[in-house]
C-alpha positions as a Markdown table, in Angstrom:
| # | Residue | x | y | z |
|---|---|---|---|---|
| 1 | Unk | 60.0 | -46.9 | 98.1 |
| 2 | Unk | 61.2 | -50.0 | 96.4 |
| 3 | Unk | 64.8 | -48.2 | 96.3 |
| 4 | Unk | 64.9 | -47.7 | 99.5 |
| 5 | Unk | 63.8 | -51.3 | 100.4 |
| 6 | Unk | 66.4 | -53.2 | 98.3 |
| 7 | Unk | 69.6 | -52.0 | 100.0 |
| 8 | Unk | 71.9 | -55.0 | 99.7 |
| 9 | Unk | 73.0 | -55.1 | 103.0 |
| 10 | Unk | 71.4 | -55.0 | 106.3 |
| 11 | Unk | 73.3 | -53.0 | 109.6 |
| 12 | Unk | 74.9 | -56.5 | 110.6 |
| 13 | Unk | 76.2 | -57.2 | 106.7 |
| 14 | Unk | 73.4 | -60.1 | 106.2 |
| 15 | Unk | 71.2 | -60.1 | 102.8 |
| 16 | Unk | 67.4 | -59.8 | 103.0 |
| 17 | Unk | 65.8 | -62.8 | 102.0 |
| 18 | Unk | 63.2 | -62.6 | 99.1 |
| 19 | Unk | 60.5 | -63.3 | 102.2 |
| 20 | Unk | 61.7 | -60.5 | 104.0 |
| 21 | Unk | 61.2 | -58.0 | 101.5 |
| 22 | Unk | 57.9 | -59.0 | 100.3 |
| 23 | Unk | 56.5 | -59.0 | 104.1 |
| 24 | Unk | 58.5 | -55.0 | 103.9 |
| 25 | Unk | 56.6 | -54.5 | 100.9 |
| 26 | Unk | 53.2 | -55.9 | 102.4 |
| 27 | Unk | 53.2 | -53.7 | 105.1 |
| 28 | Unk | 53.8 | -50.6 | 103.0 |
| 29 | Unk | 50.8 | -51.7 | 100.6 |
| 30 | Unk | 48.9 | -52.8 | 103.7 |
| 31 | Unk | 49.5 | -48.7 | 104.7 |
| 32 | Unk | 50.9 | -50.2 | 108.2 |
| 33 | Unk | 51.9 | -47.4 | 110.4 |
| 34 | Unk | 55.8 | -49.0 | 110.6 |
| 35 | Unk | 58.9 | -46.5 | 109.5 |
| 36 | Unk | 62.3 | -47.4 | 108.5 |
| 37 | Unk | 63.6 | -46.6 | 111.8 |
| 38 | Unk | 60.8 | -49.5 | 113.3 |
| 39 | Unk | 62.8 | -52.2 | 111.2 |
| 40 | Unk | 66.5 | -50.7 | 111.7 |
| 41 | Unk | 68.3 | -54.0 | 112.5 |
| 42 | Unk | 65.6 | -55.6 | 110.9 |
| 43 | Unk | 65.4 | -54.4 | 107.2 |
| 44 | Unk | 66.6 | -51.1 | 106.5 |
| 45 | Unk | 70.5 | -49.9 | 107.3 |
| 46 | Unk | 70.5 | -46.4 | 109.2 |
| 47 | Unk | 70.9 | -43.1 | 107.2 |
| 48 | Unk | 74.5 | -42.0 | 106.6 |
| 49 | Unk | 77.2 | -44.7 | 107.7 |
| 50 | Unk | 75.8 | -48.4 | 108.9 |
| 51 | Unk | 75.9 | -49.5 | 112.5 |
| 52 | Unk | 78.4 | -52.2 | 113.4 |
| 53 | Unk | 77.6 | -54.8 | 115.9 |
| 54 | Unk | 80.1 | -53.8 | 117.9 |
| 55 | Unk | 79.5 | -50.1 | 117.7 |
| 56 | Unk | 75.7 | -50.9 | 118.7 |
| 57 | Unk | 76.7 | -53.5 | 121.6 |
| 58 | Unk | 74.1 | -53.1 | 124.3 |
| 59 | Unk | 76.2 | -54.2 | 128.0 |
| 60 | Unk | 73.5 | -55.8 | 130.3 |
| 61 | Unk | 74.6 | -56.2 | 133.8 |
| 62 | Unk | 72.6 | -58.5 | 136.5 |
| 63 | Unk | 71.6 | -61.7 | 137.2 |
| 64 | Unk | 71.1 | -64.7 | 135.3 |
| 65 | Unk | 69.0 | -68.0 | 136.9 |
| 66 | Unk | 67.0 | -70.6 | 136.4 |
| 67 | Unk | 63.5 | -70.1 | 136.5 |
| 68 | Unk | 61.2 | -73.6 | 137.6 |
| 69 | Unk | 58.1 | -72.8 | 135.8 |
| 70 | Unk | 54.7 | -75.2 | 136.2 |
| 71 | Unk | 53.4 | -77.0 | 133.5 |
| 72 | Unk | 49.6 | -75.9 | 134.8 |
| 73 | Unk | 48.7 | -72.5 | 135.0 |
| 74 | Unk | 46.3 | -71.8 | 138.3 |
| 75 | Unk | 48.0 | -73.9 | 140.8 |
| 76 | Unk | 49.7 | -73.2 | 143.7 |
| 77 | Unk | 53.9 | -74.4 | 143.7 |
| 78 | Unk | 52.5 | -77.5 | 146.1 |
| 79 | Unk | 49.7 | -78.5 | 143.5 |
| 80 | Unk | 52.1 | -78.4 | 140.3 |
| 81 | Unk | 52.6 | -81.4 | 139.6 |
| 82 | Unk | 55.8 | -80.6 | 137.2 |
| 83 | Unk | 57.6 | -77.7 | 136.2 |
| 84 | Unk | 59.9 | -76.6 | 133.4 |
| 85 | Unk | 63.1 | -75.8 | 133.4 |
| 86 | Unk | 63.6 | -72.3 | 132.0 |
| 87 | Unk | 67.2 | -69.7 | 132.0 |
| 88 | Unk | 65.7 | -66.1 | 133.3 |
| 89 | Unk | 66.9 | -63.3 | 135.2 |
| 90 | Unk | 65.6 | -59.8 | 133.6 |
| 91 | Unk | 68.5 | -58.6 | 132.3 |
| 92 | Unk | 70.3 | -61.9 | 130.8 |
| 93 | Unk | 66.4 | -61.7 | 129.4 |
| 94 | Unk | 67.1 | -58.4 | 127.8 |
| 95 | Unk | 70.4 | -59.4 | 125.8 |
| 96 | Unk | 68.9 | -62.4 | 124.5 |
| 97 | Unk | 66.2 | -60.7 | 123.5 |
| 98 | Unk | 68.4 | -58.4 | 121.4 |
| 99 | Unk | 70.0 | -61.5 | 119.8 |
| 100 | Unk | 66.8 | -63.0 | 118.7 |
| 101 | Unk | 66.3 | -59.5 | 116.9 |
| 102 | Unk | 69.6 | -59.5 | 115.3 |
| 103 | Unk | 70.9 | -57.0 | 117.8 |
| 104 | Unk | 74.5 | -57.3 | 119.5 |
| 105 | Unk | 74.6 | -57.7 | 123.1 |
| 106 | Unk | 76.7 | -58.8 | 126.0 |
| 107 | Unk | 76.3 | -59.7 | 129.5 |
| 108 | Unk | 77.8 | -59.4 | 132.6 |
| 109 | Unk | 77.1 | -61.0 | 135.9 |
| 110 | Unk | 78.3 | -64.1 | 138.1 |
| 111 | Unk | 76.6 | -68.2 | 138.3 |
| 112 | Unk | 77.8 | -70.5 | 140.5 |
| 113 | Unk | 80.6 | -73.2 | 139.1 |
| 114 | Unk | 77.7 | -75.7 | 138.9 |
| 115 | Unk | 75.4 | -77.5 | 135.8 |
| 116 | Unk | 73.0 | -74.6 | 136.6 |
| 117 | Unk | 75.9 | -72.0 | 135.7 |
| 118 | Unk | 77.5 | -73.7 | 133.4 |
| 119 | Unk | 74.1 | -74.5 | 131.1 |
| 120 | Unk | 73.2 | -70.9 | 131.6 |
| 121 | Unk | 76.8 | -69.5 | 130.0 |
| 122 | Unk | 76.0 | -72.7 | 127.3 |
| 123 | Unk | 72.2 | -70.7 | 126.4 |
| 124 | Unk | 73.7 | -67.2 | 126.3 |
| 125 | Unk | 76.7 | -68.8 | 123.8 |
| 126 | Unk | 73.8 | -70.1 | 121.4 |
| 127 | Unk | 71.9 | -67.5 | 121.4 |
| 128 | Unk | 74.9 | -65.3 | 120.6 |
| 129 | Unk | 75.1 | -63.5 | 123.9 |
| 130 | Unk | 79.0 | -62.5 | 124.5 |
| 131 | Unk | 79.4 | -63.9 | 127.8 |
| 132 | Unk | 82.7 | -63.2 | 128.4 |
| 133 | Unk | 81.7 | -60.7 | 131.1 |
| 134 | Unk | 80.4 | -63.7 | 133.0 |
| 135 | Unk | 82.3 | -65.1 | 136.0 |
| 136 | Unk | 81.7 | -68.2 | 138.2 |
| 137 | Unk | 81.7 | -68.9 | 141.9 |
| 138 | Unk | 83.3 | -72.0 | 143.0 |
| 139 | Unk | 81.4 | -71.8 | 146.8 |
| 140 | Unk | 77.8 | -70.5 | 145.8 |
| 141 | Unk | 75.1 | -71.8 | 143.7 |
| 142 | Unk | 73.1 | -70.5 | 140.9 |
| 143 | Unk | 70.2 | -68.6 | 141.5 |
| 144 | Unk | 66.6 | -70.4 | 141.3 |
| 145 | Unk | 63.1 | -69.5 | 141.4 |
| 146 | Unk | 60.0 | -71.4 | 141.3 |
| 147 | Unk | 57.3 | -69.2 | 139.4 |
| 148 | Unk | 53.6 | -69.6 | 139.9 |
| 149 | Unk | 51.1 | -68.6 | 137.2 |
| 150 | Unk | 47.8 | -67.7 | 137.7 |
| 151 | Unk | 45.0 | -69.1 | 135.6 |
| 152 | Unk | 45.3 | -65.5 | 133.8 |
| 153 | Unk | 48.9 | -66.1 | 133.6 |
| 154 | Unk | 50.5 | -63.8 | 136.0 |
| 155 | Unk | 53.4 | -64.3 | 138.1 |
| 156 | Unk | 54.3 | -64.9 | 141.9 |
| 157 | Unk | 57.9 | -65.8 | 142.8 |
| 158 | Unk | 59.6 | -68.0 | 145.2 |
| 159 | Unk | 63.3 | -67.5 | 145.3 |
| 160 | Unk | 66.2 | -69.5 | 146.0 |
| 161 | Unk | 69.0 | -67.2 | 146.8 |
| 162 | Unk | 70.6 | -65.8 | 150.1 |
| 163 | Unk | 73.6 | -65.8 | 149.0 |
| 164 | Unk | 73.3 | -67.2 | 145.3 |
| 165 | Unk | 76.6 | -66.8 | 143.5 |
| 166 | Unk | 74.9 | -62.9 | 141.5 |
| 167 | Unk | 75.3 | -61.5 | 144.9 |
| 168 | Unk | 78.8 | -62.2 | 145.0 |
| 169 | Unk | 80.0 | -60.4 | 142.0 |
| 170 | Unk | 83.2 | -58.0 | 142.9 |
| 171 | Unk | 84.2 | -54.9 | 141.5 |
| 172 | Unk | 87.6 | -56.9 | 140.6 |
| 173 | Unk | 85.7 | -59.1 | 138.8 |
| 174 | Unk | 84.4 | -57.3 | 136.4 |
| 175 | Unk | 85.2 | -56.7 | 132.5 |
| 176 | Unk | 85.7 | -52.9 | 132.2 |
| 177 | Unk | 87.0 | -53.4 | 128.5 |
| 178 | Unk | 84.0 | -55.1 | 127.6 |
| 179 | Unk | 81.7 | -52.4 | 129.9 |
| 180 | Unk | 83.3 | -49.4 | 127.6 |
| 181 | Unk | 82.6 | -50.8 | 124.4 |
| 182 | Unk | 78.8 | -50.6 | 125.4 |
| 183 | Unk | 76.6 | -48.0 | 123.6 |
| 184 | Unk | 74.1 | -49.1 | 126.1 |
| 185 | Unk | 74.4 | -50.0 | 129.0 |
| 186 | Unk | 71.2 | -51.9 | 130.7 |
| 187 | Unk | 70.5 | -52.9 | 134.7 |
| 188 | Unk | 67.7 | -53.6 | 137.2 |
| 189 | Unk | 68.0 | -52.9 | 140.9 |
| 190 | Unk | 68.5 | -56.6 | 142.4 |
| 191 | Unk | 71.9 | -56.3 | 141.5 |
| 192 | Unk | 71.7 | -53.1 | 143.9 |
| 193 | Unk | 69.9 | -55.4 | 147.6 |
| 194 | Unk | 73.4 | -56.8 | 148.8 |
| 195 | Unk | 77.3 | -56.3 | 148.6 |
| 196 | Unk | 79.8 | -56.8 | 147.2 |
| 197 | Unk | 77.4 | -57.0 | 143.9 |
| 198 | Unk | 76.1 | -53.7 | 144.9 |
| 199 | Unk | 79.3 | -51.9 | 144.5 |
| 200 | Unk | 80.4 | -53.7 | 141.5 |
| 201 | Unk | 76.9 | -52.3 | 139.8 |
| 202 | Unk | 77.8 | -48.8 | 140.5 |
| 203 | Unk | 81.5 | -49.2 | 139.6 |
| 204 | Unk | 80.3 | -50.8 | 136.1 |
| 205 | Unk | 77.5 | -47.9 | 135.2 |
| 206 | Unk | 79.9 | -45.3 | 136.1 |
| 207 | Unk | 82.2 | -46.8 | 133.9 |
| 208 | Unk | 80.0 | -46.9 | 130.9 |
| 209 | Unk | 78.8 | -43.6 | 132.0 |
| 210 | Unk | 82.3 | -42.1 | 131.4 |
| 211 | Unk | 82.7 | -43.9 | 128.2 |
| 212 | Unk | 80.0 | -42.4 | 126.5 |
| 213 | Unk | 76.7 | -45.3 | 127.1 |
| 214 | Unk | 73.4 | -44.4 | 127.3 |
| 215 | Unk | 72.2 | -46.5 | 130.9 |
| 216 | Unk | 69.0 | -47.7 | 130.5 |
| 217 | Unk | 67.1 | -49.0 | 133.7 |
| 218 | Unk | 64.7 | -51.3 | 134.3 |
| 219 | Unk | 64.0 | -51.8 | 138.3 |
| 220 | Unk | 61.7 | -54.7 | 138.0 |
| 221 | Unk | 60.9 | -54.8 | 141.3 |
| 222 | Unk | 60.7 | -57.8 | 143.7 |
| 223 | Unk | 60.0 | -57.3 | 146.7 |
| 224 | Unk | 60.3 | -60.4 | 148.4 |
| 225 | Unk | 64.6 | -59.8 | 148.1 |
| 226 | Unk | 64.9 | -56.8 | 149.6 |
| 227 | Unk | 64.5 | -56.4 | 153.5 |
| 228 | Unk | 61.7 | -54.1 | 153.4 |
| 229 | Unk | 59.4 | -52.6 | 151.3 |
| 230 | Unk | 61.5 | -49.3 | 152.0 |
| 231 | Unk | 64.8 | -50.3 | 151.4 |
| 232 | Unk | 63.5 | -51.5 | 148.3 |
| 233 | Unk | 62.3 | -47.9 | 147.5 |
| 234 | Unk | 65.2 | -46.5 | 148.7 |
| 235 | Unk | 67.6 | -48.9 | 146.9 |
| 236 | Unk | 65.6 | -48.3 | 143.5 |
| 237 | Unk | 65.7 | -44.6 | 143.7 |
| 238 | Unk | 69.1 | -44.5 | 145.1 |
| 239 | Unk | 70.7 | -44.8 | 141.2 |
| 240 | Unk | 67.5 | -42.8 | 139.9 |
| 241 | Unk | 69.1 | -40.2 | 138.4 |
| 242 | Unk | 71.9 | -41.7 | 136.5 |
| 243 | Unk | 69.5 | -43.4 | 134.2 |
| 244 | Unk | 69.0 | -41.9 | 130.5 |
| 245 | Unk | 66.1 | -44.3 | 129.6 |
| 246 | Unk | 63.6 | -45.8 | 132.3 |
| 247 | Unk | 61.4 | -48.4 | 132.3 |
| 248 | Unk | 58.9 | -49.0 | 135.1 |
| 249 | Unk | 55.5 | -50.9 | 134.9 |
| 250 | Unk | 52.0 | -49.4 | 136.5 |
| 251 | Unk | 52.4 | -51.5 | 139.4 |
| 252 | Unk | 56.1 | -49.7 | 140.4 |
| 253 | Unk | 54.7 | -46.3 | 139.3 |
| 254 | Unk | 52.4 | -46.7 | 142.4 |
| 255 | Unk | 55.4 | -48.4 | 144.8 |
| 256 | Unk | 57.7 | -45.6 | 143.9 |
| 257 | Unk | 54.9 | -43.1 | 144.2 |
| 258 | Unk | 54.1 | -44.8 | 147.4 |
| 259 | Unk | 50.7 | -45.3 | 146.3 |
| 260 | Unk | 49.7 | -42.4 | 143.8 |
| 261 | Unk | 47.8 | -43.1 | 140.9 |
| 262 | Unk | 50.0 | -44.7 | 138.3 |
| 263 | Unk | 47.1 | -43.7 | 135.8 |
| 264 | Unk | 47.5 | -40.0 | 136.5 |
| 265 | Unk | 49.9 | -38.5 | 134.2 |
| 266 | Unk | 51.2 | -35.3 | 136.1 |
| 267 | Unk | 52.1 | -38.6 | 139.1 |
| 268 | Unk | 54.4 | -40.5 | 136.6 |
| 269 | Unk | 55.9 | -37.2 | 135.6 |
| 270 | Unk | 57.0 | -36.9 | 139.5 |
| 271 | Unk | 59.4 | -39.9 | 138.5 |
| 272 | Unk | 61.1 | -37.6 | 135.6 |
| 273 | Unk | 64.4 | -36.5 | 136.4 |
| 274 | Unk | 66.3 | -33.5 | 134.6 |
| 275 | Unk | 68.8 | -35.6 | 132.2 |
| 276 | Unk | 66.2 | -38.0 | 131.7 |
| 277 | Unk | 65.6 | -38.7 | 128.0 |
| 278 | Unk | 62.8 | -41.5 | 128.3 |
| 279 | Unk | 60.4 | -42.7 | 131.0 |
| 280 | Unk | 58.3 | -46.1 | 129.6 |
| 281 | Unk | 55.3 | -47.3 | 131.7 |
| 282 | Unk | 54.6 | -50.9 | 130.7 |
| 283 | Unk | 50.7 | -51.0 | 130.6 |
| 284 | Unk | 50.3 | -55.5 | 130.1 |
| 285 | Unk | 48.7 | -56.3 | 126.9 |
| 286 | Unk | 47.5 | -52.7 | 127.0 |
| 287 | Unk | 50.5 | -51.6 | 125.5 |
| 288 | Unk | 53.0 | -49.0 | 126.8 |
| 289 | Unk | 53.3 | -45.0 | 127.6 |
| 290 | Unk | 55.9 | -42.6 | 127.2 |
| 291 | Unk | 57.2 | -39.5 | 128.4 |
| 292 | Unk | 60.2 | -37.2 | 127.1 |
| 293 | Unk | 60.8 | -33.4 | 127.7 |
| 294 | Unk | 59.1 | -32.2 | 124.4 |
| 295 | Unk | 56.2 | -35.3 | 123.9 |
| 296 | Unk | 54.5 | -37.8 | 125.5 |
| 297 | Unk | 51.6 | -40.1 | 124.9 |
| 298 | Unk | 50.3 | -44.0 | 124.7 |
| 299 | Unk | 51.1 | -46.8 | 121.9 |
| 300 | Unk | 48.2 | -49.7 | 122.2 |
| 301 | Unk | 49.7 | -53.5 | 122.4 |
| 302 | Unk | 49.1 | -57.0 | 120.6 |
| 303 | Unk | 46.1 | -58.7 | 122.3 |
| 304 | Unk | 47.0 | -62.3 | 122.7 |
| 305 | Unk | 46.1 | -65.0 | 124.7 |
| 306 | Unk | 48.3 | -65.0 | 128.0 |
| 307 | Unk | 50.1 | -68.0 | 129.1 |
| 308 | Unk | 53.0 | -66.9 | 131.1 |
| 309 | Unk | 53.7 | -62.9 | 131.4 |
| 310 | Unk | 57.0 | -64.0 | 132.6 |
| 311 | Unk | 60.2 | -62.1 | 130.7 |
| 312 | Unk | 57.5 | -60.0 | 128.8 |
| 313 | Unk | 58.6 | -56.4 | 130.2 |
| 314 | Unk | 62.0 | -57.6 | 129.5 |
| 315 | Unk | 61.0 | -58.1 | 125.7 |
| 316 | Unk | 60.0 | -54.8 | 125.5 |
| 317 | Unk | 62.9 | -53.8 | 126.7 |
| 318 | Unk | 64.9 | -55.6 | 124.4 |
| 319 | Unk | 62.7 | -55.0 | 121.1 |
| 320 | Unk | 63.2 | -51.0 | 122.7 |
| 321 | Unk | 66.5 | -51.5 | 122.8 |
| 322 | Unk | 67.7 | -53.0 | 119.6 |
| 323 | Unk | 66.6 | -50.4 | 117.6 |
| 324 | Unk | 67.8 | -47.3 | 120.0 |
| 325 | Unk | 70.9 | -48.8 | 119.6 |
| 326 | Unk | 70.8 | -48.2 | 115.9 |
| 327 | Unk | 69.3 | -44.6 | 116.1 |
| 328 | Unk | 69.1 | -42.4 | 118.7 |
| 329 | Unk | 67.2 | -40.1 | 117.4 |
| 330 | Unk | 64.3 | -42.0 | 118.2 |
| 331 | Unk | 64.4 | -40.2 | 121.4 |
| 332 | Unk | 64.1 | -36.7 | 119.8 |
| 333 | Unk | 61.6 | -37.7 | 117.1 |
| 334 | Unk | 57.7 | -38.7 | 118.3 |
| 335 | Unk | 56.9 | -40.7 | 115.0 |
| 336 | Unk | 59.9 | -43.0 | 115.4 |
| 337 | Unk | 59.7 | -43.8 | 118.5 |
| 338 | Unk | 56.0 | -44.5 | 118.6 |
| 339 | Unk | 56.9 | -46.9 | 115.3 |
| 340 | Unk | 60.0 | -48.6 | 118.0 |
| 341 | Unk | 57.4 | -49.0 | 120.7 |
| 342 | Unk | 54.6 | -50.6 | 118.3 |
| 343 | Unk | 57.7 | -53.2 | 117.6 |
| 344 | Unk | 58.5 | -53.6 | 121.7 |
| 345 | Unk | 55.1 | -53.8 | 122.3 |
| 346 | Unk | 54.6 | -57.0 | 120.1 |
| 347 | Unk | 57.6 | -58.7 | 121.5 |
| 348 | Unk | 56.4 | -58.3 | 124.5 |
| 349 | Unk | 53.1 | -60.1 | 123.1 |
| 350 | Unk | 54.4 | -62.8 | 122.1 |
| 351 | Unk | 56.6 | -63.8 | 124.9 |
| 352 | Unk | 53.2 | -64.4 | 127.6 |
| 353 | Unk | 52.3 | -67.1 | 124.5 |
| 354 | Unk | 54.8 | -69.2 | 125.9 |
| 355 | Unk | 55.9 | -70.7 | 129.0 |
| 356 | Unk | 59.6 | -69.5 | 130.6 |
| 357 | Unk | 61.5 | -66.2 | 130.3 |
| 358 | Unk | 64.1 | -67.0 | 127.5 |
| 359 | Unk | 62.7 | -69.3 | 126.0 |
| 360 | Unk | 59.7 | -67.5 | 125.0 |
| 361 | Unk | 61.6 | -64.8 | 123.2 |
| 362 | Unk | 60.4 | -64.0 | 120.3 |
| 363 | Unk | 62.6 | -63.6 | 116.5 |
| 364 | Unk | 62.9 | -60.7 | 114.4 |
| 365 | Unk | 60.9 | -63.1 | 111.9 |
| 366 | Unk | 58.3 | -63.7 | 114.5 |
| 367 | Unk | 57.5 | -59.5 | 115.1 |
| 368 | Unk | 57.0 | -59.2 | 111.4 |
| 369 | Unk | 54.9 | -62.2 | 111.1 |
| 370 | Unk | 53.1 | -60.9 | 113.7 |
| 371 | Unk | 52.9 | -57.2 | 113.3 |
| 372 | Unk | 51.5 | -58.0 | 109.4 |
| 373 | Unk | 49.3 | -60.1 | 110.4 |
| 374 | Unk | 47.7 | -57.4 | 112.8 |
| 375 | Unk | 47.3 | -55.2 | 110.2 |
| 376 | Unk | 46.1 | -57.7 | 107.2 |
């Protein structure tokens, strides 16, 4: 084991630290349940020849906003009596979480030519985003929402949009070079409720598509933007089947299901298309279920103390992500990917301890810390 654990050099060309290794070498003592393929990214190169970053470059396309979040959990917006200032929008959340986990990612997706857009380009730079995908609009504003958290810490939204400079996003616009370099390539469905973004999201998936990405889709679904609750359904569904990997939480098993039991196994299978490789159900700090053609079953989560859920899904995502990008035989073999989803499932923990989307994010260093000291 300790040959395998001292490779010199990680996927990205960075050295282990001494603290690295010896948390690597706790868990194995410690009998955690955490593979090689768990850490890829993190502390073991993949078998045969290394990833690059660029040849493991996950493309996320969507928008990118600022999030007003209140300093008090279990008020309504009126009774906060301050908020913080947060960047957010569920896939700009993905990429950086893939950053934070020493992943490569881009992202693509329009702000307005205002502080707003300009800070948010400023967050993705330092946390190593590529944001050269990223356009600006000189006669729309950034996107805003004002969150309000529950005294459990869960999430209603008040947006700030109609049009907001995401919306506006042309097909011309966009960076197809940077689109086919994906290996991934991640969305939601907001970019889908209005033109011309709407187009320029099918144009940039088809694109990756036909360059060889995996798409990987994450609906997170919000109701209050689309015009009904049906065109909402319909607009989600619309791009169902040109997803490879699929994230959905409980709540939009039941929307999409139009109010089947998201509990029900032979329901969520209803939502399993042909070429689909994986279906995720996010189950909160219950942790996470999976479905393939050959296997399915349920990973538990990190119980924590919930301050803000916000961005937590998306941490999944990303912590899922980073490591498929690495290996994709996680999605033929059950033991590996169970070992990726016990990682997601902790990065998702850890973002509700904090308050904001991106901020909260958590660092490779953070998941270890965290996943040896469930196990210690």
């Amino acid at each position: 084991m300790l040959k395998q654990v001292l490779w010199p050099l990680s996927p990205y060309g960075v050295r282990f630290s001494v603290n690295e290794l010896s948390k690597l070498l706790a868990f194995h003592v410690n009998r955690c349940s955490i593979s090689r393929v768990n850490l890829k990214g993190k502390a073991f190169p993949g078998d045969g020849v290394p990833e690059t970053k660029e040849s493991s470059l996950v493309v996320c396309f969507g928008e990118l906003l600022i999030d007003f979040v209140p300093t008090i959990s279990g008020l309504s917006l009126a009774e906060a009596p301050a908020f913080k200032k947060a960047a957010g929008g569920a896939p700009a959340n993905v990429a950086v979480g893939i950053a934070r986990l020493g992943g490569s990612s881009a992202f693509i997706g329009k702000v307005g030519e205002d502080e707003f857009g300009y800070m948010l380009a400023d967050i993705l730079k330092q946390n190593n985003v590529n944001n050269e995908g990223m356009r600006f609009d000189p006669g729309a504003r950034t996107a805003l929402a004002f969150v309000t958290l529950r005294s459990d810490g869960e999430r209603e939204f008040m947006f700030f949009r109609n049009p907001s400079a995401d919306m506006l996003l042309r097909e011309a616009e966009l960076d197809f070079d940077l689109i086919r370099k994906a290996k991934i390539f991640h969305y939601g469905s907001i970019s889908l409720i209005t033109e011309p973004c709407k187009s320029a999201h099918i144009a940039a998936a088809k694109a990756a598509k036909d360059s060889g990405a995996v798409l990987s889709y994450d609906p997170n679904l919000r109701l209050p933007l689309w015009p009904s609750a049906e065109s909402a359904r319909e607009g989600i569904l619309s791009i169902w089947k040109m997803a490879d990997i699929i994230k959905v939480s409980e709540e939009e098993v039941s929307f999409l299901t139009q109010g089947e039991d998201p509990y029900d196994d032979a329901v969520v299978r209803k939502l399993f298309h042909p070429n689909l490789k994986l279906l995720l159900v996010t189950e909160g700090p219950d942790g996470c279920r999976y479905y393939t053609k050959n296997f399915s079953g349920r990973v538990k989560g990190l119980k924590v103390d919930a301050v803000d859920t916000t961005g937590a899904g998306d941490a999944f995502v990303a912590g899922v992500l980073s490591q498929l990008s690495l290996d994709f035989s996680l999605l033929q073999k059950e033991d590996l990917l169970r070992d990726a989803l016990k990682f997601a499932n902790v990065c998702g923990a850890l973002t509700v301890t904090e308050r904001g989307a991106i901020p909260a994010l958590p660092t490779r260093e953070a998941v270890l810390d965290a996943m040896l000291q469930s196990v210690t």
